[in-house]
Structures are given as C-alpha cells and as structure tokens.
Gaussian input, Z-matrix of N, CA and C with variables (Angstrom, degrees):
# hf/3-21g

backbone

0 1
 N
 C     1     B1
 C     2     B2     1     A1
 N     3     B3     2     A2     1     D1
 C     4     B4     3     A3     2     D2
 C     5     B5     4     A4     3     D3
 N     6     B6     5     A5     4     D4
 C     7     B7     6     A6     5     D5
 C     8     B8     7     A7     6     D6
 N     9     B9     8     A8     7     D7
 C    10    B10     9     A9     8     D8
 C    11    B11    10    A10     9     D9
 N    12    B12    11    A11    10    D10
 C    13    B13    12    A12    11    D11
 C    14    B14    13    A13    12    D12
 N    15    B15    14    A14    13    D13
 C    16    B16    15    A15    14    D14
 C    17    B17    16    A16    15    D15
 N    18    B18    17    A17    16    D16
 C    19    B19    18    A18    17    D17
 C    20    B20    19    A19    18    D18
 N    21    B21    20    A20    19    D19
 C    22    B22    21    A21    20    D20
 C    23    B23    22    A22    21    D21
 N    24    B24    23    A23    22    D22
 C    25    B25    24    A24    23    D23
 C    26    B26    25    A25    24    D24
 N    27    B27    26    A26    25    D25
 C    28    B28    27    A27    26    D26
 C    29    B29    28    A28    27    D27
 N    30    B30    29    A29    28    D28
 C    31    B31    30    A30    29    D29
 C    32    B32    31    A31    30    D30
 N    33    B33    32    A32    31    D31
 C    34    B34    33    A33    32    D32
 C    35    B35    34    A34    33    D33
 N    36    B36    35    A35    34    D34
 C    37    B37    36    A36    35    D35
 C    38    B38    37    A37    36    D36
 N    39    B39    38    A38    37    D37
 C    40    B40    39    A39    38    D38
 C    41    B41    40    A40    39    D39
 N    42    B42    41    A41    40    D40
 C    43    B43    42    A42    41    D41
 C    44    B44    43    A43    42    D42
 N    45    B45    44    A44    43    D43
 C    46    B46    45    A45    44    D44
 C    47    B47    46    A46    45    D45
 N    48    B48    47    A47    46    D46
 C    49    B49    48    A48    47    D47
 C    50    B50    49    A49    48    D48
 N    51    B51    50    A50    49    D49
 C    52    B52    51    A51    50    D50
 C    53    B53    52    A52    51    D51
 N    54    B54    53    A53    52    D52
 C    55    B55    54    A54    53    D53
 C    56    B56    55    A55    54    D54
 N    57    B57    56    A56    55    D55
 C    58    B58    57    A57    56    D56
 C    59    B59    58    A58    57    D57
 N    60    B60    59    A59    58    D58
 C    61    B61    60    A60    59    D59
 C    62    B62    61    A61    60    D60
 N    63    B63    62    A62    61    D61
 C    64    B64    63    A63    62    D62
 C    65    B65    64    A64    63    D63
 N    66    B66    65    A65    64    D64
 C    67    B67    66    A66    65    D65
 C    68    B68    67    A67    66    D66
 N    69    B69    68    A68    67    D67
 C    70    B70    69    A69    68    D68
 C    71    B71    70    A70    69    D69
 N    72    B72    71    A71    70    D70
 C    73    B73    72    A72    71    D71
 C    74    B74    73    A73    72    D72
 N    75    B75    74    A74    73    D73
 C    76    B76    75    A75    74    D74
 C    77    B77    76    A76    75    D75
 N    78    B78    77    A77    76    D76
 C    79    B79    78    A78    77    D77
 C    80    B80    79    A79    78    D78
 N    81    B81    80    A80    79    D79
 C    82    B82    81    A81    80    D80
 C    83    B83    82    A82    81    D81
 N    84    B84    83    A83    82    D82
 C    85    B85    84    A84    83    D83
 C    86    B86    85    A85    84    D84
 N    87    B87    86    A86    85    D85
 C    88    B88    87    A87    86    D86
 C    89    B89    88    A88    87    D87
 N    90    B90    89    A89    88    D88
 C    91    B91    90    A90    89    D89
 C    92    B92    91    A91    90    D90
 N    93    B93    92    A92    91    D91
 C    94    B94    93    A93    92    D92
 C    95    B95    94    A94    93    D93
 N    96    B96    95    A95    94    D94
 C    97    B97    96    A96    95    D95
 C    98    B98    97    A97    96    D96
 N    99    B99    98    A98    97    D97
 C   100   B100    99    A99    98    D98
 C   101   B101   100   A100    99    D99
 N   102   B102   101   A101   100   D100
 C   103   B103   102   A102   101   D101
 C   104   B104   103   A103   102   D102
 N   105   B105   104   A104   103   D103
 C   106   B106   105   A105   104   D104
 C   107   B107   106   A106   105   D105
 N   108   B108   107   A107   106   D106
 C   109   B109   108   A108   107   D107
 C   110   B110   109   A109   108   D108
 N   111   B111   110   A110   109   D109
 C   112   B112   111   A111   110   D110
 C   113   B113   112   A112   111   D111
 N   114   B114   113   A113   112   D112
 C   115   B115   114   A114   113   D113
 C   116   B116   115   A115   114   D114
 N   117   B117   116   A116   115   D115
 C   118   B118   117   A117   116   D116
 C   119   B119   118   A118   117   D117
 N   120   B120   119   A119   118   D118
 C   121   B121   120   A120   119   D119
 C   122   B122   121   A121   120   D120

   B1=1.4539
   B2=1.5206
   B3=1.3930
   B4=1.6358
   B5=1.7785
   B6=1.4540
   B7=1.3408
   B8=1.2873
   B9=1.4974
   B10=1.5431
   B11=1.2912
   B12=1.3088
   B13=1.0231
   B14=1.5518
   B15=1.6292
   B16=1.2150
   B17=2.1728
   B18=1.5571
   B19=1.4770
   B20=1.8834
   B21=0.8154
   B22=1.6112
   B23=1.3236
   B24=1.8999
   B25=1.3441
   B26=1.5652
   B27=1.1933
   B28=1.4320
   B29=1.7537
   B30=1.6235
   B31=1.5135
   B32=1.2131
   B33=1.5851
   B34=1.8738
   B35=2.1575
   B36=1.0837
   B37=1.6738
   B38=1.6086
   B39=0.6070
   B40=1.7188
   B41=1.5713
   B42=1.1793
   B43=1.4540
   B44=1.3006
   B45=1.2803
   B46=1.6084
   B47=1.5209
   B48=1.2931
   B49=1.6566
   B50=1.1865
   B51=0.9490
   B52=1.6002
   B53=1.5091
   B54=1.6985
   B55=1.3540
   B56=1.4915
   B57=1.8286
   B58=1.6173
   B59=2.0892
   B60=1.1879
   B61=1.6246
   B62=1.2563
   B63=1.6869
   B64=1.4670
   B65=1.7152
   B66=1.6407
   B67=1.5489
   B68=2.2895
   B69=1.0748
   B70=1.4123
   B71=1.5822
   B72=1.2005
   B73=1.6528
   B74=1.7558
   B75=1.4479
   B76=1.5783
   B77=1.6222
   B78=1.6891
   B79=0.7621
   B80=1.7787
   B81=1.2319
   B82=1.8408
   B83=1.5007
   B84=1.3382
   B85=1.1432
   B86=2.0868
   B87=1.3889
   B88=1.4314
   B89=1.7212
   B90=1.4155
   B91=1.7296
   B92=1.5639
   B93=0.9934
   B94=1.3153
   B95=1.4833
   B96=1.6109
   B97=1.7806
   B98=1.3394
   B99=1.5065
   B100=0.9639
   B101=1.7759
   B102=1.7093
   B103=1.1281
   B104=1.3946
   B105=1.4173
   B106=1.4284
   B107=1.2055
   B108=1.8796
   B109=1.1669
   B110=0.9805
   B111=1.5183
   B112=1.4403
   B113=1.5337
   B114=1.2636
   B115=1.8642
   B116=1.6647
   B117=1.9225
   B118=1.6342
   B119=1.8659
   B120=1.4539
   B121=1.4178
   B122=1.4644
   A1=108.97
   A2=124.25
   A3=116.83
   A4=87.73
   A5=97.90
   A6=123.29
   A7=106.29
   A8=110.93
   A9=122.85
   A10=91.26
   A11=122.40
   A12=141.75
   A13=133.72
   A14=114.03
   A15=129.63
   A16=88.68
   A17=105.01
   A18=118.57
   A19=96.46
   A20=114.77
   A21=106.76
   A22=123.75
   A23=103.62
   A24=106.87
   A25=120.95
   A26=122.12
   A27=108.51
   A28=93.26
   A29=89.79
   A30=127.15
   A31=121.29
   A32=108.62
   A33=81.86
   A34=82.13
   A35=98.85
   A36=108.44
   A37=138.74
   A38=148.51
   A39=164.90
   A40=101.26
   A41=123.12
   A42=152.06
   A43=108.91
   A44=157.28
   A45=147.89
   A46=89.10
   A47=101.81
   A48=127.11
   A49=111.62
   A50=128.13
   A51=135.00
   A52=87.45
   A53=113.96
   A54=108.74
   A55=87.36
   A56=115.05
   A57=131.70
   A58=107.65
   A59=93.04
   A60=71.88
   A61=92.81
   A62=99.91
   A63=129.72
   A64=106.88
   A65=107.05
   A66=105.88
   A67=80.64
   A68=90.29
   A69=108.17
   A70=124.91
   A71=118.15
   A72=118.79
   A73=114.13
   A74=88.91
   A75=115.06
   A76=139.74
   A77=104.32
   A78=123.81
   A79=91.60
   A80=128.78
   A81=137.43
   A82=108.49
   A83=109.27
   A84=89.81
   A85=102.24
   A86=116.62
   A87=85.99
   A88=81.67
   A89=123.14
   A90=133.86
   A91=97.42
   A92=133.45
   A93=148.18
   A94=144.10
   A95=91.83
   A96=113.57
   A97=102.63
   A98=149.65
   A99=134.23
   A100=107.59
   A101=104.32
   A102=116.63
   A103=112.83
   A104=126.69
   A105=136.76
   A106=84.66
   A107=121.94
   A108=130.40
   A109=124.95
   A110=124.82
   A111=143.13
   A112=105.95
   A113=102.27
   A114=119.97
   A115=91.58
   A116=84.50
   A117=110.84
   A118=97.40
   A119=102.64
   A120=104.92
   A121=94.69
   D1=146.01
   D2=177.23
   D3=-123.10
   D4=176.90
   D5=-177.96
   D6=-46.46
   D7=144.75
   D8=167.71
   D9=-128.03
   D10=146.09
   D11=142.41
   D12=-136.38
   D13=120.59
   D14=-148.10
   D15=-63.17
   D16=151.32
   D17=176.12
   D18=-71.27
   D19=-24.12
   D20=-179.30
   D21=-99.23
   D22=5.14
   D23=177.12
   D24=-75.72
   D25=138.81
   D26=-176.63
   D27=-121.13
   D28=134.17
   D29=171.66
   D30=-111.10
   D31=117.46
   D32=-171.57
   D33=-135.06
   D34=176.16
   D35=-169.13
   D36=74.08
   D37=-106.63
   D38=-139.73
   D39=175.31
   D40=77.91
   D41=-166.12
   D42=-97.70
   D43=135.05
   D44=166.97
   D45=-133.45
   D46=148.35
   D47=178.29
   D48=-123.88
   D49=153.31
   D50=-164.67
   D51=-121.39
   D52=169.14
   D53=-173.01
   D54=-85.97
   D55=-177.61
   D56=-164.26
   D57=22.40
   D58=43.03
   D59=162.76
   D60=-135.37
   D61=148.23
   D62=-161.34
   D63=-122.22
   D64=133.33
   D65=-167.38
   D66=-118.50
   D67=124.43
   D68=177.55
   D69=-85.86
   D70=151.41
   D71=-168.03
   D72=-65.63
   D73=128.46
   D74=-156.68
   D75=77.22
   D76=21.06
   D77=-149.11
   D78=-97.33
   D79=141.07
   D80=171.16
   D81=-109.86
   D82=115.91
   D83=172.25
   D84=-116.66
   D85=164.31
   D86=-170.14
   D87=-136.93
   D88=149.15
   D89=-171.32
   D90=-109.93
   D91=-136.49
   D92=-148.22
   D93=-14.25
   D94=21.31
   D95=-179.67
   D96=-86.88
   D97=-4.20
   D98=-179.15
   D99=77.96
   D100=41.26
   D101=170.01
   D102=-106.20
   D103=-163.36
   D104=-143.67
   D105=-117.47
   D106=153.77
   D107=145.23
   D108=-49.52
   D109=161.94
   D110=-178.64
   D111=-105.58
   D112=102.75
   D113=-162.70
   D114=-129.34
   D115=134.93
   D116=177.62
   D117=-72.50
   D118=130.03
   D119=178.45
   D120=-99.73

C-alpha cells in the first residue's frame, strides 16, 4: 500500500511521511516543531 492522503487534508511545515501511512479527511498535520515522524506502525 503507499500513502493516501485525503484532498482535504491540510499539511502545513516540514512534514515527513513514512511509507503506507495515510492522513485522513480533515485531518492537520503540522512539521517544523522539532517533532517525530509519521511512521506506519
């Protein structure tokens, strides 16, 4: 499976995706706080 990401998802910053992970509709994701990747568990 590769990434889905919903058209209404909003991504904003320095974002990293892990492979098969999926950001779902209405979903924010925000990068550049010096947070953790977004990894398929």
């Amino acid at each position: 499976m590769k990434n889905f990401i919903a058209k209404n998802a909003t991504i904003v910053g320095d974002v990293t995706l892990d492979t098969e992970v999926t950001v779902w509709f209405n979903s924010v994701l925000r990068g550049g706080m010096g947070l953790r990747p977004y990894y398929y568990r």
